[in-house]
Residue, then its C-alpha position, 0 to 999 in steps of 0.5 A: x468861731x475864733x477870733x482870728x478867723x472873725x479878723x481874716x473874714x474882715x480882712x477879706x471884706x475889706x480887700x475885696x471893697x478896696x480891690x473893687x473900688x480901686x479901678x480893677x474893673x474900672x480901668x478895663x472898663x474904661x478902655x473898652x469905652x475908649x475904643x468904642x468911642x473911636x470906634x465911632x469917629x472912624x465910622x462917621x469919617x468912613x461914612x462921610x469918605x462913601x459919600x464925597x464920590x457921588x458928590x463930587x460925580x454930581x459936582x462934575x456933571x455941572x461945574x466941570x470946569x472946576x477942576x482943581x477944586x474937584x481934584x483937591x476933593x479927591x487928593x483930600x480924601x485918598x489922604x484920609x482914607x489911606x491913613x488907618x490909625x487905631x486912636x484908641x493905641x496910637x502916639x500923640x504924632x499919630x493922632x495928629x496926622x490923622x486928624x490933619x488929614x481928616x481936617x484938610x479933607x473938611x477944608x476941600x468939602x468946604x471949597x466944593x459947598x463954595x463951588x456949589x453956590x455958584x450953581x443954581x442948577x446943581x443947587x436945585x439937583x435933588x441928588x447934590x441936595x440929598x447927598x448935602x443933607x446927608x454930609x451935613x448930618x454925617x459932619x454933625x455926627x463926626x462932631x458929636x463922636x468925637x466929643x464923645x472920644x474926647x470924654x471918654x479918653x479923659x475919663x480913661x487917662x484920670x482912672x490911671x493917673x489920679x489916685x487911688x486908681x493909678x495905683x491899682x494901674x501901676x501894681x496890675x496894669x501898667x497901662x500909660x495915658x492915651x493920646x488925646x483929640x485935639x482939633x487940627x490945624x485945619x479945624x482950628x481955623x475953621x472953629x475960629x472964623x466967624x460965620x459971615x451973615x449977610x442981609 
């Protein structure tokens, strides 16, 4: 064996370890991580949109006089269900009109929860109770997917932006940063209000 193939058997190990450790599989992978990610905020609003017209019937059958609540609920969700936006692909202007529809609908199911407690009646209708039980893990579970799109977009944006994976992206990708969650208007302000306690 000669010298210059025991140099070119070197070379090549060393390539191929600078090659594997410099994001050619880590950038892909991170990306798909992403769109599963939204995958599962979108699934969990989806979920949350199924349940507001069973909600909001049983509402109606013993508080119909509160209309406009009742309305702004189902404003609120056409809204956010018209707006069909991949996260994983779209600008930040994007981003944050679709999470400012998914906010305003929050805000709407908060108002219909106020008009509830008015309503000992519908309080006790196991269905209402069901249907609030079932919103109230779906919103649990919005909050934990999107903490995880929010993780999982910063991990994608720092392998393509932070040596030396963001030179492997701008030698074989070309891919730019994503657009990050950021809490709406809406949600901000509902993050930011203290709980009231009363005794």
């Amino acid at each position: 064996m000669s010298l210059q193939n025991v140099y070119r058997g070197i070379l090549l190990i060393v390539a191929c370890a600078v090659v594997s450790g410099c994001g050619i599989q880590a950038i892909p992978e991170s990306e798909n991580a992403v769109e599963a990610s939204t995958s599962e905020v979108t699934n969990q609003y989806k979920r949350r949109a199924d349940l507001i017209p069973n909600l909001v019937n049983t509402v109606k059958g013993y508080a119909s006089h509160e209309k406009e609540t009742l309305e702004g609920v189902t404003e609120a969700r056409a809204k956010a269900t018209a707006m069909n936006v991949d996260i994983s692909k779209a600008t930040p202007e994007q981003v944050a009109a679709y999470q400012k529809a998914q906010g305003q609908l929050s805000q709407a199911l908060g108002r219909l929860m106020v008009v509830a407690e008015k309503y000992p009646d519908l309080k006790a209708d196991t269905s209402f109770r069901d249907l609030q039980a079932q919103l109230e893990g779906t919103e649990n579970r919005i909050t934990v997917s999107r903490n995880r799109l929010i993780a999982s977009i910063q991990d994608y944006n720092n392998l393509i932006t932070v040596f030396p994976t963001s030179l492997t992206n701008s030698i074989f990708f070309h891919k730019s940063k994503k657009a990050q969650w950021d809490l709406s208007e809406p949600e901000k302000a509902a993050a930011e209000k203290a709980p009231e306690v009363k005794f």
